[in-house]
C-alpha positions, 0 to 999 in steps of 0.5 A, spaced: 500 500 500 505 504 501 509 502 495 502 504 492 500 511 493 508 512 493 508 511 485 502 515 486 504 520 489 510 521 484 507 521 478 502 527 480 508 530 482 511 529 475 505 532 471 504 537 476 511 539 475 511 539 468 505 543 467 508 548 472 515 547 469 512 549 462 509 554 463 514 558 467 518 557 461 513 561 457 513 566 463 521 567 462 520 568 455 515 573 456 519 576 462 526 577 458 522 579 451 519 585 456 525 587 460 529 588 453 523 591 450 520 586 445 513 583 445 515 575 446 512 569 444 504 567 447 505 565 454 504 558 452 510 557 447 513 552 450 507 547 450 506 548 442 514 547 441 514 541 446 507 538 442 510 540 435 517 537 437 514 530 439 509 530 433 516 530 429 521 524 427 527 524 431 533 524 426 539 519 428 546 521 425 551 517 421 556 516 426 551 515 432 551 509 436 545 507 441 547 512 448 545 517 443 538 514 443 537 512 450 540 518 453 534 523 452 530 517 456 535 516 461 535 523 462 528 524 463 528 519 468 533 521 472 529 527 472 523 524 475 527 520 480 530 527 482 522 529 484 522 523 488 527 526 493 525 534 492 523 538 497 516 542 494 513 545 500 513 538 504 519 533 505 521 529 499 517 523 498 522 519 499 525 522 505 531 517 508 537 520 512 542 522 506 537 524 501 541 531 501 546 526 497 541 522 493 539 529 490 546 532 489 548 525 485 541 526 481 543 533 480 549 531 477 547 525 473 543 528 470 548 533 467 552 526 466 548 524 462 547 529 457 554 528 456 553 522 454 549 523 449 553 529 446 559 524 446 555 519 442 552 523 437 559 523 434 559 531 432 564 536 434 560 541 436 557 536 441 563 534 443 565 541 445 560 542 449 560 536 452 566 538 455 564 544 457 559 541 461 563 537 465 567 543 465 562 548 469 559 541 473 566 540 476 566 547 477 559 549 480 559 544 485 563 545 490 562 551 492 554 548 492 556 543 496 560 546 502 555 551 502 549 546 504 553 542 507 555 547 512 547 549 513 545 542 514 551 541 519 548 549 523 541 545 523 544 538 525 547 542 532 539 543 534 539 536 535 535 534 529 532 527 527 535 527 521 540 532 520 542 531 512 535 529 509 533 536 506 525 534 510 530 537 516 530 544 512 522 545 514 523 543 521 528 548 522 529 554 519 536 556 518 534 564 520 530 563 526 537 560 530 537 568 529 545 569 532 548 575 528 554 570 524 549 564 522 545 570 519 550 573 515 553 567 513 547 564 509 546 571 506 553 570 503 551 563 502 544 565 498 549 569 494 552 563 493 547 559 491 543 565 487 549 564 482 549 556 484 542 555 479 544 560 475 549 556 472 546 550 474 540 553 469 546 555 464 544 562 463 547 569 462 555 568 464 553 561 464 550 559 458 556 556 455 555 549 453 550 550 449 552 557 446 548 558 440 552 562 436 559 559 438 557 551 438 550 550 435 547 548 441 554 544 444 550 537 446 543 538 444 546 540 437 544 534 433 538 533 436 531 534 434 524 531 434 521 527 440 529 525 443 530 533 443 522 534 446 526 530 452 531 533 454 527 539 454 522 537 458 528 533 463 531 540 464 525 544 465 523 538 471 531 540 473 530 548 474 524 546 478 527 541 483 534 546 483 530 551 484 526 548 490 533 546 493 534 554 493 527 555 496 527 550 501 534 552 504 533 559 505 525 560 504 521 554 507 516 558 510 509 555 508 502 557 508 498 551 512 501 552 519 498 559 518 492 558 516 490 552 520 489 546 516 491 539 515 492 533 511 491 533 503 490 541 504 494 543 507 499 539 501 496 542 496 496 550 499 504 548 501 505 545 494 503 552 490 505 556 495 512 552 494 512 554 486 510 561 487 516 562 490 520 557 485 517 562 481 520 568 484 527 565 484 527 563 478 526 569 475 532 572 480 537 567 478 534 566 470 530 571 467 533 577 470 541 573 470 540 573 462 537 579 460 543 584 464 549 579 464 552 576 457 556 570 456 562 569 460 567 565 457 569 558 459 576 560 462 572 565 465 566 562 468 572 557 472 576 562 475 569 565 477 567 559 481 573 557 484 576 564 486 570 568 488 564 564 488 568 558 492 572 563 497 564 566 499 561 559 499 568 558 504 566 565 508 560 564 509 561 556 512 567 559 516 561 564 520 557 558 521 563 555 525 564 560 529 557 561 531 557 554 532 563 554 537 561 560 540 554 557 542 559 551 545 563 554 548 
């Protein structure tokens, strides 16, 4: 029975998620278009690409082999894998210890597989942007990881039940500690994580792998049809778990405590309020991002994260350890 209304669960997840994650790209696109005074395609775009996409043959390069069929599937099901252990509004459906691990692993994977499937399609244009994905990926993922850890770290001091698994992220907010250094360091680490999803998205400084004008797209180049209507779908589910992860570390507040409900509803409310706020980070770290900032190059990028970006993610997590040997103390 559990097993049961788990699937459940997840497939109305999933729908729900792609809906959303759909229409946030229609809005996006809207957003940005008005932001440099253009008009923007109809708000539901993204829908009748996605349609006309699926309604088309997918054309297979001569000098493909089998990965570059199988990857967009893979890629999607790592996404909707992803939303099993996403923190939307509640705790993820399947909340265990060190889910904070399984969605870090999913993350990547993800990435990993569009790799792949770039390296298989047997383009240099692919191959190129393969490499630059891996590039960013390594880059990106420290300073997240320092970041998170050092946050779950200051809420597992509270003697939480289960201090590294993102359900804790809602039962402790990071801002009602309340103490001067832990509420600078997780604004560095907001700051931190702001350009985290920005370039987990690939926009702005970090549209680099698929650099339209440079790269043709980089992995996504020989792609069409149905396999291309995959991995955009697979992205998309992508923005919205990363952006969640944002949201659930330093914006979990919901709605239901305060209205005082319980139950489905109380679901639900939480769940909408959750995406609200998605909305609203993605259009900090991915709307705004792409319309102010232009593309970095790779070198560029690297040294970003590594010198700047690394060096805050370590400063914010330095003042969360002196406010944790403080309290000791």
């Amino acid at each position: 029975m559990n097993v049961l209304c788990t699937t459940v669960g997840l497939i109305a997840i999933y729908l729900y998620v792609s809906f959303v994650s759909l229409v946030w790209d229609g809005l996006d696109r809207r957003l940005v278009a008005r932001m440099q005074r253009r008009v923007g395609p109809p708000l539901l775009q993204p829908f009748y690409d996605f349609l006309k996409l699926v309604s088309k043959e997918s054309i297979i390069p001569r000098d493909s082999n089998k990965m570059f069929e199988a990857s967009p599937i893979l890629a999607l099901a790592a996404s909707i894998t992803l939303l099993a252990y996403t923190p939307i509004g509640f705790g993820p459906i399947l909340a265990t210890k060190g889910d904070v691990l399984v969605f870090i692993y999913l993350l990547a994977l993800i990435a990993f597989i569009r790799v792949i499937g770039a390296v298989s399609s047997g383009s240099p244009y692919a191959q190129i942007g393969a490499q630059r994905e891996v590039i960013m990926l390594a880059s990106r993922e420290a300073p997240m990881m320092l970041g998170l850890f050092a946050i779950l770290w200051r809420l597992a001091k509270l003697d939480v039940e289960r201090p590294f698994s993102l359900e804790t992220l809602y039962q402790h907010n990071i801002w009602e500690i309340g103490t001067p250094l832990t509420i600078v360091g997780s604004l560095v680490l907001l700051i931190v994580f702001v350009f985290w999803l920005a370039s987990e998205i690939e926009v702005g400084y970090f549209n680099i792998p698929e650099a339209e004008t440079e790269v043709a797209e980089g992995p996504m180049a020989e792609y069409s049809g149905r396999h291309l209507a995959l991995f955009k779908l697979s992205n998309s589910l992508k923005e919205y778990a990363s952006a969640s992860l944002v949201v659930a570390i330093f914006f979990p507040w919901g709605l239901s405590q305060y209205l005082g409900i319980s139950g489905i509803e109380a679901m639900l409310v939480d769940l909408v309020f959750h995406t609200i706020k998605v909305f609203m980070i993605l259009f900090v770290s991915m709307s705004l991002f792409r319309a102010i900032t232009g593309r970095l190059r790779v070198t560029q990028a690297v040294n970003l994260f590594w010198s700047r970006i690394l060096s805050a993610s370590i400063i914010g997590a330095i003042l969360l350890v002196i406010d944790i040997l403080g309290v000791i103390g």
